[in-house]
NUPA-40463 format. One record per residue: x, y, z of N, C-alpha, C in turn. Coordinates in steps of 0.1 Angstrom, whole numbers, plus 2048, in hexadecimal, padded with zeros to 3 digits. Layout:
XYZXYZXYZ/...
% end
This chain:
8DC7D57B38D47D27BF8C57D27BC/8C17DA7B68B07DD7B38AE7CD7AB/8B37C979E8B47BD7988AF7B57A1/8BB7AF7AE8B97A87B68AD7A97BA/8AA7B47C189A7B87C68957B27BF/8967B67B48857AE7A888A79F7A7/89079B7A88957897AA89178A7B3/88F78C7C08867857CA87B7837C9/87078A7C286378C7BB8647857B0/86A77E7AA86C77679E85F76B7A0/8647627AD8647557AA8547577B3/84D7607B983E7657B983575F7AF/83C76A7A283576379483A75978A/84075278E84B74578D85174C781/85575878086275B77886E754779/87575376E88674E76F88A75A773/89475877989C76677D8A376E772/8A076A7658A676F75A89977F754/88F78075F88478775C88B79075F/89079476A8937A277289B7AC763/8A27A075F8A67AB7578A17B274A/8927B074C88F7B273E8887C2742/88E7C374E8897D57558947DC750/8937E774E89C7F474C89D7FB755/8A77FA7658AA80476D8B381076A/8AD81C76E8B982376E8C9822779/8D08277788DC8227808D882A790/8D08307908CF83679F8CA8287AB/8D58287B78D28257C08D182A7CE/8CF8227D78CB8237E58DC82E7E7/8DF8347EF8CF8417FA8CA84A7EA/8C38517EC8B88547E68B78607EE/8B285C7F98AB8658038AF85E811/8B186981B8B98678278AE859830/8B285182A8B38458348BC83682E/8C18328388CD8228388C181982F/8B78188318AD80A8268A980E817/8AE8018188AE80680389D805803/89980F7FF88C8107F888D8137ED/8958187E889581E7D489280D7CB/89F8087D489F7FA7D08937F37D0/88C7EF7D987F7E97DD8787F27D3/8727FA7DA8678017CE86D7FD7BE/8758027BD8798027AD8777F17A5/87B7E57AF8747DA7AB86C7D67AF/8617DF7BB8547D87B58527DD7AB/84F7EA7A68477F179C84F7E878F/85A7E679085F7DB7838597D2788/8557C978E84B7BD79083F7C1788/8397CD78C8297D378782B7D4775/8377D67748387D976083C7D075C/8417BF7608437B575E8337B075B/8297B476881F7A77668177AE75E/8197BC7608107BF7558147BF744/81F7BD7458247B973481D7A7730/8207A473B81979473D80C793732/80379E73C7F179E73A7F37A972E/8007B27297F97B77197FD7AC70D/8087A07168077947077FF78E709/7F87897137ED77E7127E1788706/7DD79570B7D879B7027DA79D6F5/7EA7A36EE7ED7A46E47F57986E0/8007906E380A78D6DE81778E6E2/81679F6E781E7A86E68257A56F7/8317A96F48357AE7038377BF705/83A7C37108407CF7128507D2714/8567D97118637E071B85B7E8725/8657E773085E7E873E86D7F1743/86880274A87480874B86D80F759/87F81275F878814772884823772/87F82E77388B83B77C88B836785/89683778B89682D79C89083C7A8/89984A7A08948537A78888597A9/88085B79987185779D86B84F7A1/86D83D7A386583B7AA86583A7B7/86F8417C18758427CC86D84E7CE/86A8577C78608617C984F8607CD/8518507C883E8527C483E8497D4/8468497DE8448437EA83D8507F2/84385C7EE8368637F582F86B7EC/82B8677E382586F7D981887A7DE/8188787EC80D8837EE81488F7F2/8248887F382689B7F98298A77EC/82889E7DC8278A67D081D8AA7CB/8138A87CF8058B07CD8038BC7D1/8018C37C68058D07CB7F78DA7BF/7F58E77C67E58EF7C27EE8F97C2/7EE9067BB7EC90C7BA7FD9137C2/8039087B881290C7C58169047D2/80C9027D880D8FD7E68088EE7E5/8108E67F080E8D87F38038D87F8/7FA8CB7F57EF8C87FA7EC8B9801/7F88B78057F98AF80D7F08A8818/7F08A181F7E989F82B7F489E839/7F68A58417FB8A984A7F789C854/80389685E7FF88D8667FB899871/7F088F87A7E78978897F889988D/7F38A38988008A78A080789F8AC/7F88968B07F988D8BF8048818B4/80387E8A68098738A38178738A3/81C8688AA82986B8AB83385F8B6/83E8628B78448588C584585E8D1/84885A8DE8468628E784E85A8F5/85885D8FB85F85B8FE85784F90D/85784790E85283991B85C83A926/85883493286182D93A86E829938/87B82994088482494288982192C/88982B92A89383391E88C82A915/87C82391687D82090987082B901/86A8288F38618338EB85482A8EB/84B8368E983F82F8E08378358D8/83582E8D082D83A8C381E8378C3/8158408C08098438BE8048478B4/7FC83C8AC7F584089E7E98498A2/7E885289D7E08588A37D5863896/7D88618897D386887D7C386487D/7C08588807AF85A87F7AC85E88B/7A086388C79A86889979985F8A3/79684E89A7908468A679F8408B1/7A483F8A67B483E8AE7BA8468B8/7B88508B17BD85D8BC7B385F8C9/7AA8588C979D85A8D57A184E8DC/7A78408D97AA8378DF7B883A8E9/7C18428DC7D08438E87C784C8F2/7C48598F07C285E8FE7BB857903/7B28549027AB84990A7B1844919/7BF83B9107C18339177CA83991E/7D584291A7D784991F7D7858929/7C985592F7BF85D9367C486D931/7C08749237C58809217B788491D/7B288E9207A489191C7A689C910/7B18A490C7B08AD8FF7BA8A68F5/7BC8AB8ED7C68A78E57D28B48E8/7DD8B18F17E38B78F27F18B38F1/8038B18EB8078AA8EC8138AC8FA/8128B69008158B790D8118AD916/8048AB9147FE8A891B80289591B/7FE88D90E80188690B80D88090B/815888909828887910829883918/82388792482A88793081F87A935/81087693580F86B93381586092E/81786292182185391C82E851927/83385892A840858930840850940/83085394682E84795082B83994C/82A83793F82882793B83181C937/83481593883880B935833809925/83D80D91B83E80B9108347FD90A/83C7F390F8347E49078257E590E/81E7EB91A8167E892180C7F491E/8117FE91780B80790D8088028FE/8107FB8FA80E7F88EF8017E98EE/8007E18FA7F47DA8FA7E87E38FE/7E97E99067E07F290B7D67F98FF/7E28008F47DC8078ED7D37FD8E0/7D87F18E07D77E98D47CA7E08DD/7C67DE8E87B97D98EF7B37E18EE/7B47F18EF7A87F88EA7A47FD8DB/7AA7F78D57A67F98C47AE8068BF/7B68078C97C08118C07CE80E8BB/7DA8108B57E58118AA7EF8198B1/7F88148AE8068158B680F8088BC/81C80E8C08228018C48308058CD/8367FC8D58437FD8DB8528018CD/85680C8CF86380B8C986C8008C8/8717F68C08787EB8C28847F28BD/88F7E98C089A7E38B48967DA8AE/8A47D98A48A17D18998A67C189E/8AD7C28AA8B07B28AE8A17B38B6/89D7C08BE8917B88C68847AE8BE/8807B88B08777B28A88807A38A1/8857A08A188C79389888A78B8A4/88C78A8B08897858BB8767838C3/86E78C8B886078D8BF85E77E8B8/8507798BD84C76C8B784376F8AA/83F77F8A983A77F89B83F785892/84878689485678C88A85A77A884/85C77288D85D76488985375F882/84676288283A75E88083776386F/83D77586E84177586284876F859/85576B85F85F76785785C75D84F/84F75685384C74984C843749844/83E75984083675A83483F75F828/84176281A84576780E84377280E/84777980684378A80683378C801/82D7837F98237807F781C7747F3/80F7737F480C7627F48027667E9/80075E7DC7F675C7D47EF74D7D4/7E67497D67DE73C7DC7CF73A7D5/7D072F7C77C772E7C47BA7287CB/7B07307CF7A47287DD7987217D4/7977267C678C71D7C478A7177AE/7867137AB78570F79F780719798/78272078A77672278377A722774/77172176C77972175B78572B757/78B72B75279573774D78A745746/79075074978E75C74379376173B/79376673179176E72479377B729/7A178A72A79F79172B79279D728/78E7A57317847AD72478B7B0719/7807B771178A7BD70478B7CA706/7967D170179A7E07047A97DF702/7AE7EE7007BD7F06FC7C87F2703/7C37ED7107CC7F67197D07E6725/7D67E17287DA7D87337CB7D1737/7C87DA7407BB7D67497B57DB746/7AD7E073D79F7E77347967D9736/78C7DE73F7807D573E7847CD74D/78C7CE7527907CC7607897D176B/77E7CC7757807D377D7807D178A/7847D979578C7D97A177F7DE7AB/7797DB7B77797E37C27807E17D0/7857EF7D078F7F37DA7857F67E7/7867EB7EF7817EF7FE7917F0805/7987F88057A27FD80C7A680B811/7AC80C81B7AC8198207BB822821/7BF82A8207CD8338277D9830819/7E08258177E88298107E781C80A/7F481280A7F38068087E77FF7FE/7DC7FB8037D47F47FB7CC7FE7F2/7CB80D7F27CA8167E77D08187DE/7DF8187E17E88187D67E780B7CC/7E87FF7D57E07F67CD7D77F67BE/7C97FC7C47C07FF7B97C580A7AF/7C98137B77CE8207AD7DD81A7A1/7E680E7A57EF80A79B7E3802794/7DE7FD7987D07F278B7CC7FC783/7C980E7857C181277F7CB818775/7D78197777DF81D76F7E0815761/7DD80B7637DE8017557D2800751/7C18077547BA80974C7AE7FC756/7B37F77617A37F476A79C7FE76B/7907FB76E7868017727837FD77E/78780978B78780979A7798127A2/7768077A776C80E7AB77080A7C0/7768187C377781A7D57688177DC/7668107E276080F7EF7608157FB/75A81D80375F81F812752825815/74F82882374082982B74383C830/73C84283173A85083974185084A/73E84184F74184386175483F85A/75A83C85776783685476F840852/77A84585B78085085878C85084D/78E85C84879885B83A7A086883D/7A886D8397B28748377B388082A/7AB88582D7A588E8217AB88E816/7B98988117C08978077C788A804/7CB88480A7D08758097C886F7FE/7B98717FD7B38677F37B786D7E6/7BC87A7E77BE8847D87C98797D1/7D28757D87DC8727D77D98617D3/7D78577DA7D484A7D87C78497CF/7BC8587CB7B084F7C47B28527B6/7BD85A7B07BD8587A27B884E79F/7AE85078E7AB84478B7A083A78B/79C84079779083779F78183C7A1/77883A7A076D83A7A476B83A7B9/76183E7B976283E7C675283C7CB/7488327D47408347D873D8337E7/7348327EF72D82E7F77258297FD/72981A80672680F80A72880F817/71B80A82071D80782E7197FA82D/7257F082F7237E283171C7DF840/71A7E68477117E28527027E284F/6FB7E98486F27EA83B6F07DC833/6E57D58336E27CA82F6DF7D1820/6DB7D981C6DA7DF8136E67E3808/6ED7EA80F6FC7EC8097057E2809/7007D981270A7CB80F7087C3806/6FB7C38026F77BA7F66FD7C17E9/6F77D27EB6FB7D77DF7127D27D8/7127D47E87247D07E67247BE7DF/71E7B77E271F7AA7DD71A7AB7CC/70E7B57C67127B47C071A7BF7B0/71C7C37B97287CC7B07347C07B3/7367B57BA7417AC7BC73F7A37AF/73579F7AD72D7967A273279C795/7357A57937387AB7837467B0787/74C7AD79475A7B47947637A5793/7777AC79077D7A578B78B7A2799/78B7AD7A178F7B07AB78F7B87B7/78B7AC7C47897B47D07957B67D7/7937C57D97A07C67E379E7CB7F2/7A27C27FD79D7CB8087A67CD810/7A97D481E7B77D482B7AA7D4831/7A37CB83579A7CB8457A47C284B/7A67C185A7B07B78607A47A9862/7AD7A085D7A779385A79C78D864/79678885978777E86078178B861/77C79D85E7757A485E7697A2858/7727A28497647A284075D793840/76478A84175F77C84175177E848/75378684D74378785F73A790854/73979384872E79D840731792830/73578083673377B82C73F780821/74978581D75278A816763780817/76177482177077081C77476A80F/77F76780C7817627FF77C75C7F8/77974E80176F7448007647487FC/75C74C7FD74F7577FA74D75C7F0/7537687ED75A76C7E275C7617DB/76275B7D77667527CA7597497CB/7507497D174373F7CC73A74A7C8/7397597CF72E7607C67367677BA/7417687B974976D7AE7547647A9/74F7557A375874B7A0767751799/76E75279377D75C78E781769796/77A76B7A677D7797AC78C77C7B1/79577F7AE7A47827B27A478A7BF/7A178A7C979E7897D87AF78C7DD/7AF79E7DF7C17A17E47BB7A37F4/7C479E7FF7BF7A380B7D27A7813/7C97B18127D57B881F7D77B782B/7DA7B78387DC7B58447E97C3845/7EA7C38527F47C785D8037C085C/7FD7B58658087AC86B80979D866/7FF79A8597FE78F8537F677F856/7F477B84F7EC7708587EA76C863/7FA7688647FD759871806765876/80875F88680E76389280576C898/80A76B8A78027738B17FB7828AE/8037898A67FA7958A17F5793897/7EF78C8927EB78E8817DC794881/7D679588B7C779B88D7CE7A9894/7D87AF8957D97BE89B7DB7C9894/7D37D08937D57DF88C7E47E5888/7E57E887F7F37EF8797F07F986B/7FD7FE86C80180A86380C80985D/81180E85382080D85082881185C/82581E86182C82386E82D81B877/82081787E82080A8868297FE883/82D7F88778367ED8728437F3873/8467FE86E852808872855808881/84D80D88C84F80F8998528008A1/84C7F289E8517E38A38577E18A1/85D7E28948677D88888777DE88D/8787E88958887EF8948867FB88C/8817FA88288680787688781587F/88081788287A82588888B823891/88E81F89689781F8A28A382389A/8AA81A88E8B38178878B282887D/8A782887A8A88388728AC84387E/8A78418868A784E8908B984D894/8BC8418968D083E89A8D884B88C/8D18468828D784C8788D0859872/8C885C8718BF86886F8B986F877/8BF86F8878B887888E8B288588E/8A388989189B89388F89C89D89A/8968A48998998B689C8978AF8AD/8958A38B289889F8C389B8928BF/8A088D8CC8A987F8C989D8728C7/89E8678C389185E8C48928568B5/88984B8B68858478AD88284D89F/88484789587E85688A87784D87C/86E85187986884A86C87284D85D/87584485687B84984C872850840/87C85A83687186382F86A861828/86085482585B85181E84E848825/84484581F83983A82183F82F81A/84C82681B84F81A81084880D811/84680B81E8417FE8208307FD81B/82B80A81E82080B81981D80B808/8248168038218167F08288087EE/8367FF7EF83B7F47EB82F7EC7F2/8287E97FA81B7DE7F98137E67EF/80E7ED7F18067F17E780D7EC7D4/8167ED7D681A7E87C481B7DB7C5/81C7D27D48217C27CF8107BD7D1/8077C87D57F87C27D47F57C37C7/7FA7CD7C27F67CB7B37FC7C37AA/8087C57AC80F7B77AA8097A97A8/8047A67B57FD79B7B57F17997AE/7EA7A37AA7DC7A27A47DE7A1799/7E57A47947EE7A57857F3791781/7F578E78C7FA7807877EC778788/7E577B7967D87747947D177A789/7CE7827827C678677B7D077876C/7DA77A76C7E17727647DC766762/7DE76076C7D974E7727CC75276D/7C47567767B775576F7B775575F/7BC7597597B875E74D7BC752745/7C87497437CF73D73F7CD730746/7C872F7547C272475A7B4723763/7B47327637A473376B7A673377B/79C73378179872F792798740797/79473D7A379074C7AB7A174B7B4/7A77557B77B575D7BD7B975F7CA/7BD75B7D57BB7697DE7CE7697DD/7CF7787E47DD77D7DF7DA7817EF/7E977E7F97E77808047F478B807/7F579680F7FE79E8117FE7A3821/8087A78248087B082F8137BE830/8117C783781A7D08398277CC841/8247C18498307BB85283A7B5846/8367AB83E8397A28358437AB82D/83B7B78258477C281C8507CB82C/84D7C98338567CF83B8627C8841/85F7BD84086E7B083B86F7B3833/86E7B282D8757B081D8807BC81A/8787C981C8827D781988A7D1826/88C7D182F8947CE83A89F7C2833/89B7B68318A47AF82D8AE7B0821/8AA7BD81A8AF7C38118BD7CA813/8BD7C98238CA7CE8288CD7DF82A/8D77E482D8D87F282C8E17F982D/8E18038258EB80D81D8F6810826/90480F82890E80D82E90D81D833/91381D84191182D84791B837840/92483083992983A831925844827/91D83A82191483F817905846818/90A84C8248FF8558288FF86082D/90A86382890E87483190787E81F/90288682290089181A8F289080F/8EA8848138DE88080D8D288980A/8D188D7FF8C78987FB8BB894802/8B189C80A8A589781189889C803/89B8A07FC88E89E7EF8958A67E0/88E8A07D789289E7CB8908B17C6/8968B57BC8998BE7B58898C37B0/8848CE7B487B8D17AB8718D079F/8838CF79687F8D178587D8BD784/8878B478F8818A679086C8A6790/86C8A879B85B8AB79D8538AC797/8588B878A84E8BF78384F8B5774/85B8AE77385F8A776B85689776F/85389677684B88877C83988F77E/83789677A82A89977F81F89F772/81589977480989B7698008A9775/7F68AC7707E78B37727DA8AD771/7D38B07787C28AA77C7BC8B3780/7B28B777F7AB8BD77E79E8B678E/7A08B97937988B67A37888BC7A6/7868B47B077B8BF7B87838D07BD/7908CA7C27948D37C879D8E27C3/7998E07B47A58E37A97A98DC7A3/7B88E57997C08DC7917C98D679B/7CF8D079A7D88C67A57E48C4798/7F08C879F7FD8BD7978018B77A0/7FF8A979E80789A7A380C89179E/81588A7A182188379B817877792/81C87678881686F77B819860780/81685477A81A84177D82A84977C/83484278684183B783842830778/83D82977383F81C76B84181E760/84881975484981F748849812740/83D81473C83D80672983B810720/84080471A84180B70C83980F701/82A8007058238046FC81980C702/81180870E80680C717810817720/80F82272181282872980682C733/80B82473E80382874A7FB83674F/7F28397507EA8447547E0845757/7D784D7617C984D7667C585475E/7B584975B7A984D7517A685575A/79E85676579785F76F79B865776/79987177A7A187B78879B877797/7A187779F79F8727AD79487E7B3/7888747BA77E87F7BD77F8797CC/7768807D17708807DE76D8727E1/76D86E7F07678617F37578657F1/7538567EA74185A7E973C8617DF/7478647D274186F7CA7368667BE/73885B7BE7318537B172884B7B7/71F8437B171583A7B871A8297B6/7168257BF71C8167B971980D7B3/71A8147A471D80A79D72380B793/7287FC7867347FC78172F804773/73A80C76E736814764739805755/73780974A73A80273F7487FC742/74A7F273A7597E973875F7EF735/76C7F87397758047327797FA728/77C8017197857FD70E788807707/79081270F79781C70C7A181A705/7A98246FF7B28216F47C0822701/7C58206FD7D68217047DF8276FD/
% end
C-alpha cells in the first residue's frame, strides 16, 4: 500500500511508476496508531518522494544516485514530533489553549473553535458574546447557535473554525468539488530564465537558499526538511504575529531566524532584497496577501529571475473558500474526519475527535518540499522561475482517498510508540532553552545522511541577512 501511495506522487515528477520501487519500506503498516486513515502510508511516501528528488539533485551534482530508505514506524512518529521533545526528562511540548476544541451546537450538530492564537481566540468570543475565557461559559453559548451560522459568523470576523461535517456532507459541499479538480499538488512554470548550475558544496542543497515566511506547522516543516539536506534557511516573521512558543523548537531546526515587518517600507525592501540572492520563497499568507506588498509570483520571478516560489493556502486556489482561513484541525473538522475518528475512537465524552497526529499538516509540509526539490530540479537542467502550489485541503483528499483501515483491524492499537523506539529516533541540541532531545530526519540515504547544521533558536534571534554559501561537508 505505501508503494502505491508513492505511485500517486510519481507522475508530479513525471516518474515511471517503476520509481516507487527504488525506496526501501519497512513492512510496518497502517494502524500504527489508533485511528481508521492510513497515515503511516501517506507519510511514509511522501518522505520516499523527499529521498527520490533528492537523490535526483545529488546526481545532477555527482553522477551519483542514492538508496533511499523509509521506517514506516519512525516516520509515523515524526507527525508529531513535538510531543518528543523532551528537557530534562519532561515534554516540552506546546499544549493546545483550553477554549480550543468542539463544542456541542443546536439540534445534535458540533462546532469547533480554533482558538491557539490570541487573535482567534478574541474573535470566537467575540462573536460569541463571552467576555472571559471561560469554557463553561463558551459551552453553553455555542449550544444556542446554529452550527453552519456559527461557522460563517466566526470566519466574517477573521477567526478559524468550522461546522462538524460527515464525510458524505463534505463530498457533497461545492468546495470539496472545487478541490477535487486540483492534483495533490501543482508545479507551474510562470516565467523564463537561463538554467542554473547548482552551488557548489557536498551535501544535496549546500549553497541553497530558502526563506521561510511561514507559520505553525506545515509550511515550517517545509523549510526545516530543505535544511536537512544542507539549505541555508533563513525564517522570517514580525514581533505583532503570534507563534506558539515551543512549537518553533520543534519546526526551526536548522534555520536561521530573523525579523521583518512587511508593513515597514523599510523591512520590505530589506525582504526583497534578501529575495534577490535567495533560491526559495516559501510562504502560507491566504492568497492575493502578499501580492498587495508587491510579492506574487509574478513579481518574484522578475526581481529574482530562477526564484522557486512554494505557496500554501487553506482551502486551495479555486472554489468558494479558497480565500478562508484554515488549519489542519479546521480541514479535519469540514472534511468528516473529526466525525469518522470520533465513531471509532471516542474520547473521554461523546463527539467528534481529532485523530492522534498533525498528518495533514507534516505530509504538506514534505510534499512542499517535495515540490521545491523538483523545481529546484527544472531549474537547474532547463531553467525559468517555479511556483509550486499546495493546500491543506488538497493533502487532506488525498490521505482520505487513501481509504481506511477495516474496523476489524482496529481493536487493540498501541496509542504511542515504545520508549527505547523514541530514544532510538532521537538526536540532541543544545538550545536557548537547554539541551533538548528530539527526534532526528526520518529519511535515510545512503550517502548524505540528512541532519541539521544549526539548532533551532528563537524567533528574531539573527539579523537579516544571508550568511556565506554553505559548502559543508556531508
Amino acid at each position: 500500500m505505501t508503494r502505491d501511495a508513492l505511485s500517486t506522487l510519481a507522475p508530479i515528477a513525471g516518474w515511471d511508476s517503476q520509481r516507487a520501487g527504488e525506496v526501501e519500506f519497512t513492512a510496518d503498516t497502517d494502524p500504527i496508531l489508533p485511528t481508521p486513515f492510513r497515515i503511516a502510508e501517506t507519510t511514509s511516501a511522501s518522505l520516499g518522494a523527499v529521498g527520490l528528488a533528492v537523490s535526483d539533485l545529488w546526481k545532477l551534482r555527482t553522477g551519483r544516485k542514492q538508496q533511499v530508505s523509509i521506517d514506516v514506524r519512525r516516520a509515523t512518529a515524526s507527525l508529531r514530533s513535538s510531543k518528543y521533545m523532551m528537557m530534562d526528562g519532561k515534554s516540552i511540548a506546546a499544549e493546545r489553549h483550553p477554549l480550543m476544541g468542539v463544542y456541542p451546537a443546536k439540534n445534535g450538530r458540533w462546532s469547533y473553535l480554533h482558538c491557539n492564537f490570541p487573535n482567534h481566540r478574541k474573535v470566537a468570543l467575540s462573536v460569541l458574546g463571552v467576555e472571559e475565557e471561560d469554557n463553561d461559559a463558551v459551552r453553553k453559548a455555542v449550544s444556542k447557535w446554529d452550527a453552519l451560522e456559527l461557522e460563517e459568523a466566526i470566519i466574517a470576523a477573521g477567526g478559524a473554525g468550522g461546522m462538524v461535517r460527515s464525510m458524505d456532507e463534505w463530498a457533497k459541499h461545492p468546495h470539496s468539488a472545487a478541490v477535487a479538480t486540483l492534483p495533490i499538488l501543482e508545479i507551474t512554470k510562470i516565467a523564463d530564465s537561463p538554467a542554473e548550475a547548482l552551488p557548489e558544496g557536498n551535501r544535496p542543497l549546500s549553497g541553497i537558499r530558502v526563506l521561510d515566511l511561514t507559520r505553525v506547522l506545515a509550511g515550517p516543516t517545509c523549510a526545516r526538511t530543505l535544511a536537512e539536506h544542507g539549505a541555508d534557511v533563513l525564517k522570517i516573521t514580525a514581533p505583532h504575529l503570534a507563534s506558539i512558543g515551543s512549537q518553533e523548537f520543534d519546526t526551526g531546526h536548522g534555520k536561521l531566524s530573523a525579523h521583518l515587518d512587511l508593513r515597514e517600507s523599510d523591512d520590505l525592501n530589506t525582504l526583497k532584497d534578501l529575495i534577490r540572492q535567495a533560491d526559495v520563497f516559501s510562504q502560507g499568507y491566504r492568497p492575493g496577501t502578499l501580492a498587495r506588498r508587491g510579492l506574487s509570483p509574478e513579481e518574484l520571478a522578475e526581481l529574482r529571475p530562477g526564484i522557486v516560489y512554494v505557496s500554501l493556502s487553506a482551502f486551495g486556489r479555486v472554489g468558494p473558500w479558497a480565500g478562508r482561513r484554515g488549519f489542519d484541525t479546521v480541514v479535519q473538522t469540514v472534511s468528516g474526519i473529526t466525525a469518522r475518528q470520533g465513531e471509532l475512537f471516542p474520547g473521554a465524552e461523546p463527539g467528534p475527535q481529532f485523530y492522534p497526529v498533525s498528518a495533514i499538516d507534516y505530509i504538506t509540509g514534505y510534499l512542499m518540499a517535495f515540490g521545491a526539490l523538483l523545481a529546484l530540479a527544472r531549474r537547474t537542467t532547463e531553467g525559468g522561475s517555479w511556483l509550486v502550489s499546495i493546500s491543506l485541503a488538497q493533502i487532506g483528499r488525498w490521505l482520505v482517498e487513501r481509504g481506511q483501515v477495516p474496523e476489524d483491524e482496529l481493536r487493540d492499537v498501541a496509542e504511542d510508540f515504545t520508549a527505547e523506539e523514541i530514544a532510538s529516533w532521537s538526536t540532541f541540541s543544545d538550545l536557548s532553552i537547554g539541551r533538548v532531545s528530539h527526534l532526528a530526519p526520518a529519511l535515510q540515504l545512503s550517502e548524505t545522511q540528512p541532519y541539521w547544521e544549526r539548532p533551532a533558536v528563537p524567533l528574531g534571534y539573527h539579523k537579516p541577512v544571508w550568511p556565506a554559501r554553505s559548502r559543508s561537508e556531508g
